[in-house]
C-alpha positions in Angstrom: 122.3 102.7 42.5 123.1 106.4 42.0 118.9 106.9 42.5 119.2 105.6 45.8 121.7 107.6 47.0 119.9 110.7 45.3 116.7 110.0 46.9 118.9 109.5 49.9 120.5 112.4 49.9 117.2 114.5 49.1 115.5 113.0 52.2 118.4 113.9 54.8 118.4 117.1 53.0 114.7 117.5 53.8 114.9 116.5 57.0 117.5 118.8 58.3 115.6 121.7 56.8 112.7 120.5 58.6 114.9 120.5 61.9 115.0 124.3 62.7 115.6 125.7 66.1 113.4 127.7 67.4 113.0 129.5 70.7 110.9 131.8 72.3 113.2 135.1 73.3 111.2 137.7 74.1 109.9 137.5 77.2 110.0 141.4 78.0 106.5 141.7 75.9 104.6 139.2 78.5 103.7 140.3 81.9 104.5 139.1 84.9 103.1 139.0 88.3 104.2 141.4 90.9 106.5 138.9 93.8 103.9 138.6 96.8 105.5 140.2 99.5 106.3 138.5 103.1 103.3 138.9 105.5 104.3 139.0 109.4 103.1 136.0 111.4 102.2 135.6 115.3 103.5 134.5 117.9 103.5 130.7 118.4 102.7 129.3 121.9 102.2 125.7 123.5 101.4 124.7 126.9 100.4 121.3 128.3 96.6 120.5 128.0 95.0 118.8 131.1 94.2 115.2 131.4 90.5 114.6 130.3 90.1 111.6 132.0 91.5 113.4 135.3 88.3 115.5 136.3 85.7 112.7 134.3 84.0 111.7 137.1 83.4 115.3 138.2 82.3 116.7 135.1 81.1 113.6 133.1 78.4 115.6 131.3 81.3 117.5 129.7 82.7 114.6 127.7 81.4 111.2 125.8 81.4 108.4 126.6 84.9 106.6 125.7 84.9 104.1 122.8 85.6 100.4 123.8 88.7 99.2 122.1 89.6 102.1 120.5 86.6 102.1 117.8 83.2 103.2 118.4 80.2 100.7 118.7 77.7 100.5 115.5 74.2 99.4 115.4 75.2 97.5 119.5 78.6 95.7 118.0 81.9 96.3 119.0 83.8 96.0 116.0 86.1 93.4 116.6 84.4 91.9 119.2 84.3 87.9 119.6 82.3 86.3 117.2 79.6 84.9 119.7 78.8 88.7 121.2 78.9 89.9 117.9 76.6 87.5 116.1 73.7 87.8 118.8 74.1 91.2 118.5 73.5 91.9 114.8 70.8 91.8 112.1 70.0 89.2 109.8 72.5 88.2 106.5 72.1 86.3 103.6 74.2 85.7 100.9 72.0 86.6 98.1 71.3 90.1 99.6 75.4 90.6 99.6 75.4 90.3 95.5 76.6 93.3 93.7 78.4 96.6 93.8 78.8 98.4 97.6 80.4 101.6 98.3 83.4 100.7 100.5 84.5 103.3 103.5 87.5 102.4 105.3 90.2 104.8 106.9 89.0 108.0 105.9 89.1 107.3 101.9 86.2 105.1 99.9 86.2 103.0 96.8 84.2 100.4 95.0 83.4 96.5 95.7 81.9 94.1 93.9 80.5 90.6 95.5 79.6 87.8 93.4 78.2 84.5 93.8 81.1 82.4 92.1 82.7 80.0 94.4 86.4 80.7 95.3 87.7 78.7 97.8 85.8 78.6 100.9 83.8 81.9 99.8 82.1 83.2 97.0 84.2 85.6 94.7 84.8 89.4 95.4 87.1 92.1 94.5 87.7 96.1 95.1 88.8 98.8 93.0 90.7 102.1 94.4 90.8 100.8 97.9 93.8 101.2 100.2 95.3 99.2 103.3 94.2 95.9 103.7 91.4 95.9 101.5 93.5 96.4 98.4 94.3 92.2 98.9 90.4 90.9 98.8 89.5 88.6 96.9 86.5 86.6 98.3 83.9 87.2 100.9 81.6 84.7 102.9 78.6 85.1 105.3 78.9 83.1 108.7 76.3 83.5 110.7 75.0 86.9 111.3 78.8 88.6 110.1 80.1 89.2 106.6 84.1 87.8 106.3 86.1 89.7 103.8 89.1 87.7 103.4 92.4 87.7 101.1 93.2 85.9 97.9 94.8 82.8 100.4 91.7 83.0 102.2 92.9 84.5 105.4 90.0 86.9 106.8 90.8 90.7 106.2 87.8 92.6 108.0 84.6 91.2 109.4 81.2 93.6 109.0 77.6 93.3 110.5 74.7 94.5 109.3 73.7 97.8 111.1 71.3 98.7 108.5 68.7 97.6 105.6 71.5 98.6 103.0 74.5 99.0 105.4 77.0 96.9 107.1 80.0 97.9 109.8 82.8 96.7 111.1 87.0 96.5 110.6 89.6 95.2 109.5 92.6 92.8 111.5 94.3 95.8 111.0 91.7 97.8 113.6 90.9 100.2 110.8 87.0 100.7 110.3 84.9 99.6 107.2 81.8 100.7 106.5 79.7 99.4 103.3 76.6 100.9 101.7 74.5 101.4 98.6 
């Protein structure tokens, strides 16, 4: 018994030892930047600018032409637009040709999908990574017609894209936000 409490002993004796403060107190031998000093800044001013739709009929060559519904038109659709419009309107989709990884823009930011051919529900299986917004809930896709549905993990639709391109499709989300995919 008298071992144990030796050995015992020894090892909180060791491990105070082992326990010693140290610090860092000389700071006057490391040099430090000069403080920046305050630079002036000018005058702020703010007036109202004119209404641009006010003078567009007078000087239409100075501005574009105004989106429709907020969002611009891709490749002849209106994002958003009824399904009917929008399916005459676009290119070509099959399911097959949806397969893989696409590059995901929406709002400004990108990140990564991936489409499979697994049934999930009423769609085929499909998932992002690093997305914000709506698209962070996806978790299937289907082709209906001549549009691609991404929809939620319940099924509800989330965005609905056309093709505008051989490796490129456009549209947005319920939300209003645009989505863009490519390879």
């Amino acid at each position: 018994m008298r071992v144990i409490h030796a050995a015992a002993g020894l090892a909180v004796v060791l491990a105070l030892t082992g326990c010693q403060r140290t610090s860092m107190n000389d700071y006057s031998s490391m040099s430090q930047p000069a403080p920046l000093q305050a630079q002036p800044v000018g005058g702020v001013s703010s007036s109202q600018l004119p209404d641009p739709t006010a003078n567009a009929a007078a000087n239409s060559s100075q501005f574009p032409a105004a989106p429709v519904s907020g969002t611009a038109a891709v490749g002849g659709v209106v994002p958003g637009a009824t399904d009917t419009a929008a399916a005459t309107a676009g290119l070509d989709v099959t399911k097959e040709s949806m397969v893989g990884n696409w590059r995901v823009s929406n709002g400004g930011s990108s990140c990564d999908m991936f489409l499979t051919l697994t049934n999930l529900g009423s769609g085929s299986r499909g998932g992002t990574r690093g997305c914000a917004g709506e698209l962070t809930q996806m978790g299937s896709w289907e082709v209906a017609g001549k549009q691609v549905i991404l929809k939620d993990r319940n099924g509800n639709p989330l965005a609905r894209l056309y093709k505008s391109a051989d490796a490129r499709f456009d549209g947005s989300t319920n939300g209003g936000q645009p989505v863009s995919l490519s390879r």
